[in-house]
C-alpha positions as CSV (number, residue, x, y, z in Angstrom):
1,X,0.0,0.0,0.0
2,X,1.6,3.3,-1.1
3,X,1.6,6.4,1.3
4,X,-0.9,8.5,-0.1
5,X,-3.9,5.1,0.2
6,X,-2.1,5.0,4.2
7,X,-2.8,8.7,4.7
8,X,-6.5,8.2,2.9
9,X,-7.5,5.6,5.8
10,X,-6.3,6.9,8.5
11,X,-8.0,10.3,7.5
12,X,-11.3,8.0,7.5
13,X,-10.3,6.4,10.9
14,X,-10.1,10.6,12.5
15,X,-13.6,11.5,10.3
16,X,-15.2,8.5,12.4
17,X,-18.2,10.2,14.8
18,X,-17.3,10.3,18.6
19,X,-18.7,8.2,21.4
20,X,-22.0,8.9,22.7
21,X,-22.2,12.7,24.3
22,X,-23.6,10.6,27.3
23,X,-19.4,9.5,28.0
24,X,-18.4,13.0,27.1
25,X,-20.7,14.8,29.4
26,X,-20.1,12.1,32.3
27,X,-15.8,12.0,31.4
28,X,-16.1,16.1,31.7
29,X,-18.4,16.0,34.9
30,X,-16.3,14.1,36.6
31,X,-13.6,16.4,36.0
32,X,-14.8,19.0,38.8
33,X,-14.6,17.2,42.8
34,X,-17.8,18.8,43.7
35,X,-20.1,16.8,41.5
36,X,-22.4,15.0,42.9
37,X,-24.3,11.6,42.4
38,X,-27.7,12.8,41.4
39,X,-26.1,15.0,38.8
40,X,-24.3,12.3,37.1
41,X,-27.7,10.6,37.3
42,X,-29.7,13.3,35.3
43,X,-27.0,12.7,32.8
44,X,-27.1,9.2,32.2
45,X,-31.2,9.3,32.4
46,X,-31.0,11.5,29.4
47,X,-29.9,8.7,26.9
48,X,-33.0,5.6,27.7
49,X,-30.9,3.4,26.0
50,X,-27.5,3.4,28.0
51,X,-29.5,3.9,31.4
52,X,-31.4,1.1,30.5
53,X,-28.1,-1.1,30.0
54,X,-26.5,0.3,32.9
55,X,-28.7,-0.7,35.1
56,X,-29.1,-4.0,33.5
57,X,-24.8,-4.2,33.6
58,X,-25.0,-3.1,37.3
59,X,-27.5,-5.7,38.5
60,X,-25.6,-8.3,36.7
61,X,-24.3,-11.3,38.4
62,X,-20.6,-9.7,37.0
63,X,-20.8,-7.0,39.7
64,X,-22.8,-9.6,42.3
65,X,-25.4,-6.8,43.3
66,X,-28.3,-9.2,41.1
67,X,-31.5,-7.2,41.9
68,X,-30.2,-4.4,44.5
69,X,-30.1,-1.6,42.6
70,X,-33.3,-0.1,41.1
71,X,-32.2,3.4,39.7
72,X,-29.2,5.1,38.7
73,X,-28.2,7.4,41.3
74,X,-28.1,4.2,43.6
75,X,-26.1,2.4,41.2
76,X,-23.5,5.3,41.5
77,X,-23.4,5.5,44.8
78,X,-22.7,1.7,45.2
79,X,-20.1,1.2,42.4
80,X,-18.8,5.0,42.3
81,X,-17.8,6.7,39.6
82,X,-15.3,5.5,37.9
83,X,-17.3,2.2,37.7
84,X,-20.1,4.1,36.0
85,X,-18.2,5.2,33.9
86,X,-16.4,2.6,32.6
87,X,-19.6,0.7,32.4
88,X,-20.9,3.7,29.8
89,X,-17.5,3.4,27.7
90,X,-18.4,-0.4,27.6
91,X,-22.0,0.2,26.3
92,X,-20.7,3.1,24.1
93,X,-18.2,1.4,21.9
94,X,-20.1,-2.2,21.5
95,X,-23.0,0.1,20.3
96,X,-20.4,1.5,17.9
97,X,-18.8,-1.3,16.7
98,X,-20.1,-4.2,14.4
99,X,-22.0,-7.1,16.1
100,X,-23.4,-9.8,13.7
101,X,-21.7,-8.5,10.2
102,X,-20.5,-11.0,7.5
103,X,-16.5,-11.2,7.8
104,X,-15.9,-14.0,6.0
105,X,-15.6,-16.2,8.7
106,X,-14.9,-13.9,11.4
107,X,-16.7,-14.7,14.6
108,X,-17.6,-11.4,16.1
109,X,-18.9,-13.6,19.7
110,X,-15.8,-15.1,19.5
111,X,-14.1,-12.2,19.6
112,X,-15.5,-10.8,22.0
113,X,-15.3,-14.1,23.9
114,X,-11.7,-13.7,23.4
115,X,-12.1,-10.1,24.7
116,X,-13.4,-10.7,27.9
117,X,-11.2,-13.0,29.1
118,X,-8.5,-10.6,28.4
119,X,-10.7,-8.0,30.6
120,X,-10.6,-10.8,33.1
121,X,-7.6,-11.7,33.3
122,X,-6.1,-8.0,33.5
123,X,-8.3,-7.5,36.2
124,X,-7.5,-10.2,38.4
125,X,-3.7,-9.8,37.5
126,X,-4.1,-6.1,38.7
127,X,-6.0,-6.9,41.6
128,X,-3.2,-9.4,42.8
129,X,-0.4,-7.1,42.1
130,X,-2.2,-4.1,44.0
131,X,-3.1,-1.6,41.7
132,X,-4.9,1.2,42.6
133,X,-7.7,0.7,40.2
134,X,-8.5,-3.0,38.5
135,X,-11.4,-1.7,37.1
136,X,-8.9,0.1,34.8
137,X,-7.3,-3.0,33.7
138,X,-11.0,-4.6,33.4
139,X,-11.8,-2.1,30.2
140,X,-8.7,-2.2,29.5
141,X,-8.6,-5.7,28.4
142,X,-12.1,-5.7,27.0
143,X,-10.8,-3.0,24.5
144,X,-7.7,-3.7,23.9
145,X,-8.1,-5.7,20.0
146,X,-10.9,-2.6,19.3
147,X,-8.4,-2.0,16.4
148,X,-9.6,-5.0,14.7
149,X,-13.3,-4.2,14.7
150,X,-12.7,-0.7,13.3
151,X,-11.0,-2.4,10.4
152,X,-13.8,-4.7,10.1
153,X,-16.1,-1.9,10.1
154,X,-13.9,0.9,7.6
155,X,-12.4,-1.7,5.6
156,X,-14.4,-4.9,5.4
157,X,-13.2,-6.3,2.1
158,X,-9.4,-5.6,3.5
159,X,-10.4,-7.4,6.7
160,X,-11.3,-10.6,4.8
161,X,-8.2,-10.5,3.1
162,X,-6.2,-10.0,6.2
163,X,-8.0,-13.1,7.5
164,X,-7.5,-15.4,4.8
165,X,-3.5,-13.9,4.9
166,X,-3.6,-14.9,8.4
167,X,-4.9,-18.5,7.7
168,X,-2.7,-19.3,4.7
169,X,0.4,-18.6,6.1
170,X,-0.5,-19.5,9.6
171,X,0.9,-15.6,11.1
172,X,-0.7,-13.1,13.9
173,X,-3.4,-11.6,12.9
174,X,-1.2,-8.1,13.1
175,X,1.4,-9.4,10.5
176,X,-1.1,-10.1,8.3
177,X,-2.4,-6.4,8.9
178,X,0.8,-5.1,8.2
179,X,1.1,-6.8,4.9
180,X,-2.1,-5.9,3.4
181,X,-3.0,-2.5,5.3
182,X,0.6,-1.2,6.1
183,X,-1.0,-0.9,9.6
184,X,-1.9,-2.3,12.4
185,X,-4.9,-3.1,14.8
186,X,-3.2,-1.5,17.6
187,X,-2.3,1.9,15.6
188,X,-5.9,2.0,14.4
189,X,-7.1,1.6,18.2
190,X,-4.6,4.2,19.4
191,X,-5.9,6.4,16.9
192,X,-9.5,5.6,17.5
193,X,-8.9,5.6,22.3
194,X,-7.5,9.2,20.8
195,X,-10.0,10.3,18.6
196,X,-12.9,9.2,21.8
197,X,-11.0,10.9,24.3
198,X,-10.3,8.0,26.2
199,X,-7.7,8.0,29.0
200,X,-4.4,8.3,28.7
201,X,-4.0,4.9,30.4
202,X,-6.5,2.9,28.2
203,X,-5.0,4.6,24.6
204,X,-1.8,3.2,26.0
205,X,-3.0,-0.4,27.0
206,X,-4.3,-0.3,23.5
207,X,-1.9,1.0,21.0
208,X,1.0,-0.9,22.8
209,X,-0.3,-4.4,24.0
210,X,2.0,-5.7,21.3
211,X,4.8,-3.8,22.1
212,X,5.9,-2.9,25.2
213,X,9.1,-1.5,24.2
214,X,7.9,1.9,23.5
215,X,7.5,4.4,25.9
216,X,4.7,4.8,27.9
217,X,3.4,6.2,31.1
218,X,1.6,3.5,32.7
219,X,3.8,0.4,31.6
220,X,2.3,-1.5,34.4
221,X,-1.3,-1.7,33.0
222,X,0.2,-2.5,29.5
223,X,2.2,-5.5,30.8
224,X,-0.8,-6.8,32.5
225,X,-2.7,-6.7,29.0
226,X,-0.2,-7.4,27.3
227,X,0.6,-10.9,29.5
228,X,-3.6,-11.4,29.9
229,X,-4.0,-11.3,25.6
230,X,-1.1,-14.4,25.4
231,X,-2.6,-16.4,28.3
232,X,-6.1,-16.0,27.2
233,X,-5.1,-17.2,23.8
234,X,-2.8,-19.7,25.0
235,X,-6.3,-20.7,26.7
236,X,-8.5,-21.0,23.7
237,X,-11.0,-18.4,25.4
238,X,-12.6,-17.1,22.1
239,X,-10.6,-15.9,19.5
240,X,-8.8,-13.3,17.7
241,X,-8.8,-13.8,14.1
242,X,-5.9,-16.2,14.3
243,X,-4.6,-19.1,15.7
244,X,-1.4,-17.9,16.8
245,X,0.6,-17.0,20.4
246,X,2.2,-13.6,20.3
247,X,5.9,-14.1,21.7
248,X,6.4,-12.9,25.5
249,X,8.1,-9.6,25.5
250,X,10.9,-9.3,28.0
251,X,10.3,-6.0,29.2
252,X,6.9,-6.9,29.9
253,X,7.6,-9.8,31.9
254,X,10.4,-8.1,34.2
255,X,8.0,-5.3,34.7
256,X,5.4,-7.7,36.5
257,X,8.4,-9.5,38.1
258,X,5.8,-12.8,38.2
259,X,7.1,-16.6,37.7
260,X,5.0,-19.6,36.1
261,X,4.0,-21.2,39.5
262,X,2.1,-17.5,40.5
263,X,0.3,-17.2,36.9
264,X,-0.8,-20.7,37.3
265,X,-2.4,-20.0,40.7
266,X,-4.0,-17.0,39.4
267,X,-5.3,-18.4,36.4
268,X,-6.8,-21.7,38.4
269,X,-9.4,-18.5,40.0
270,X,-10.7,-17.2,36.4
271,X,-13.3,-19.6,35.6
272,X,-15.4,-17.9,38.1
273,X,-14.8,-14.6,37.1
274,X,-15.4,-15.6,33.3
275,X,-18.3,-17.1,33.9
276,X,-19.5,-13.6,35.7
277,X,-18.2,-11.7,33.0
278,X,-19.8,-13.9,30.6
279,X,-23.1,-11.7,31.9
280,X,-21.8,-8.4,31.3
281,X,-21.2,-9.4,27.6
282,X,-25.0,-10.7,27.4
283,X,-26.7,-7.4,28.6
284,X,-23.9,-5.9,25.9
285,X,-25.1,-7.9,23.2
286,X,-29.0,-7.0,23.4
């Protein structure tokens, strides 16, 4: 692909319509300390549709409140805000992004299959190693491949093709991408986290998950993702696009300072937590 086609896509990618104004308004509200619950409420009531899924998210058995919490402003007051709204940027980008399209083969439930065991995973990493927010490293998972359902979306036909690349000659998914787009799922997601106003933090998990070598703020939460994408693959928890284990990288690794015996103590706790998670993706889905 020469540089001017490059330029014409990624130009597409930055024309793409923001997030819901719901995210907007609730990401600048919580900006100022002095806001309270009930006016983060009158937000979220505005849009039926993602107060509706809220609340269905929140009395989920993923958050093990089933049935507690009967309007919004409760729901804040349990979970607290950053919850809320992480649970908004959740409902806002699977509205977004393609559900049930024809990829040529491309199992969008399996991705996101894949997806949230990566969410899980992070989270369960980050809550063992004592970060100050596993919530963070929740979404983060859950969007980290976002990349590859914007291509699916902008660039269907070149989507198939990256697929069929990846199945002939048996590569990642982002080699294939390389090849045939001259960039990559992770790129496009950066691009996208940016063009959303996401966190810092999140943009990072998802433009680097492949590649921890750059440099980044928060290398802790990229290491987690990074680790959580290769064991949920490694797994079989969903899939990808591909069949293939992204190699370790070393930097990642020493920054979580974790041996094989700890992962495989975590990872024997998951299948509860997946199975949990399994109902935030259903209330998704509707």
């Amino acid at each position: 692909m020469n540089t001017h086609d490059l330029d014409y896509r990624i130009k597409k990618l930055k024309d793409l319509p923001t997030l819901s104004t719901i995210l907007t308004e609730c990401n600048n509200m919580l900006k100022n300390p002095n806001v309270s619950a009930s006016d983060l409420a009158k937000i979220i009531k505005s849009d039926q549709s993602i107060s509706s899924k809220v609340l269905k998210l929140v009395n989920s058995a993923f958050y093990g409140l089933s049935g507690k919490v009967s309007n919004i402003s409760h729901a804040i007051v349990i979970l607290g805000f950053s919850t809320i709204r992480n649970v908004i940027l959740s409902v806002s980008v699977f509205d977004f992004l393609p559900k049930d399209a024809d990829l040529g083969g491309f199992e969008i439930s399996k991705f996101w299959e894949h997806s949230t065991g990566c969410a899980i995973i992070s989270k369960v990493f980050a809550q063992r190693l004592g970060m100050k927010d596993p919530e963070e490293a929740f979404i983060a998972g859950l969007l980290h491949d976002i990349g590859k359902l914007a291509i699916a979306k902008m660039f269907r036909d070149d989507f198939i093709t990256i697929l069929k690349t990846t199945h002939k000659d048996k590569v990642l998914i982002l080699d294939a991408e390389r090849e045939v787009l001259g960039i990559t799922h992770p790129q496009i997601g950066g691009i996208l986290s940016q063009q959303w106003k996401l966190p810092t933090t999140l943009t990072e998990a998802i433009s680097f998950h492949h590649n921890g070598e750059k440099k980044i703020n928060n290398v802790k939460l990229v290491s987690i993702v990074h680790l959580a994408d290769i064991i949920t693959r490694g797994l079989q928890i969903g899939s990808g696009g591909d069949q293939v284990i992204p190699e370790l990288n070393n930097k990642a690794w020493d920054t979580l300072n974790l041996d094989i015996d700890i992962i495989e103590r975590w990872i024997d706790d998951i299948d509860e937590e997946i199975d949990k998670a399994n109902s935030f993706f259903s209330v998704l889905s509707e």
